[in-house]
C-alpha positions in Angstrom: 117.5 -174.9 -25.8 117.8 -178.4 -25.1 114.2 -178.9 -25.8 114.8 -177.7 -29.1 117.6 -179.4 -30.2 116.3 -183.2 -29.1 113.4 -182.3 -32.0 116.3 -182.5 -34.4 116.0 -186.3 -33.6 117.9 -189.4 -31.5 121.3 -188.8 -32.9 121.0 -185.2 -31.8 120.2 -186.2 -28.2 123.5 -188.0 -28.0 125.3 -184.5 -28.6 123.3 -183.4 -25.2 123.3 -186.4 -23.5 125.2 -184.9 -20.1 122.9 -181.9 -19.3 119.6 -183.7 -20.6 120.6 -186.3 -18.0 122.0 -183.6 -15.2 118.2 -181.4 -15.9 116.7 -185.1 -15.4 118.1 -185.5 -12.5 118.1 -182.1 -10.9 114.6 -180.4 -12.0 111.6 -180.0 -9.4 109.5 -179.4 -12.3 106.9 -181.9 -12.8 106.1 -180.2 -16.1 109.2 -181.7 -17.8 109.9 -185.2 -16.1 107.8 -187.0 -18.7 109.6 -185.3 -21.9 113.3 -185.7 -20.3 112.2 -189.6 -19.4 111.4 -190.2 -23.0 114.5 -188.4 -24.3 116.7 -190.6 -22.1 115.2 -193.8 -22.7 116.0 -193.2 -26.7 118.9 -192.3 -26.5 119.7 -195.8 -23.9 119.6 -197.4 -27.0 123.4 -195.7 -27.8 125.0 -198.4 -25.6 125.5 -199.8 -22.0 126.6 -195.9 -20.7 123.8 -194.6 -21.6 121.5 -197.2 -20.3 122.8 -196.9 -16.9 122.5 -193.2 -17.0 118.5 -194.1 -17.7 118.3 -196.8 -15.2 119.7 -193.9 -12.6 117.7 -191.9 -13.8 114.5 -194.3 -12.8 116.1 -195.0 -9.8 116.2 -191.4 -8.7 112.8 -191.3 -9.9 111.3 -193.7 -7.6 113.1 -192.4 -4.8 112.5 -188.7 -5.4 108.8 -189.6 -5.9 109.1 -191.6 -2.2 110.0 -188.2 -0.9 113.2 -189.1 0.6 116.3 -187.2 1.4 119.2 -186.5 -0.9 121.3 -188.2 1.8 118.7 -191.4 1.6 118.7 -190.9 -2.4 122.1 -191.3 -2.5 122.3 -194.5 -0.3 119.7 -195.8 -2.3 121.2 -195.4 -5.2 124.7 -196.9 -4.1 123.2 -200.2 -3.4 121.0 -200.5 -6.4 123.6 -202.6 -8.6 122.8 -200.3 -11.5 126.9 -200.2 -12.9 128.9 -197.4 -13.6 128.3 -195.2 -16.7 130.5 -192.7 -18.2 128.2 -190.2 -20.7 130.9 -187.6 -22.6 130.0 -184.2 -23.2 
C-alpha cells in the first residue's frame, strides 16, 4: 500500500510520512531500503521535521549496516546531535 500511494507523487508522501519513516526504520529487508531512502529524502525537502526524520533515518542506517545492537543503536543515535523532529500522522 504505501508503495503505491508515494507513485502518486511528493505531496502524497507527506500524507504517509510516519509509517514510511517507521518501515524505514524497522524493515530487515534489503529489498526495500533503497526505495524507502529515496522516498524520505524527497519528502526532507517539507521542512526541518522531516529532515531530521531522514538524517535518523541515515543514522540508523550506518549503524544497522555496522551490525550493532539495538541497545548500541540507540546510544548512538542519542549522541549524534541530529535535533528533535516531530512528523504528524
Amino acid at each position: 500500500m504505501i508503495m503505491s500511494l508515494a507513485a502518486w507523487g511528493d505531496g502524497s508522501l507527506l500524507r504517509i510520512a510516519w509509517p514510511l519513516f517507521v518501515t524505514a526504520i524497522v524493515t530487515d529487508n534489503c529489498r526495500y531500503h533503497d526505495w524507502m531512502r529515496n522516498r524520505l529524502q524527497r519528502i526532507s525537502k517539507f521542512g526541518k521535521n522531516y529532515e531530521r526524520a531522514y538524517q535518523y533515518r541515515l543514522k540508523m542506517s550506518q549503524i544497522r549496516n555496522a551490525e550493532r545492537s539495538k541497545a548500541g543503536a540507540q546510544v548512538g543515535l542519542d549522541s549524534g546531535g541530529l535535533g528533535a523532529f516531530v512528523i504528524w500522522y
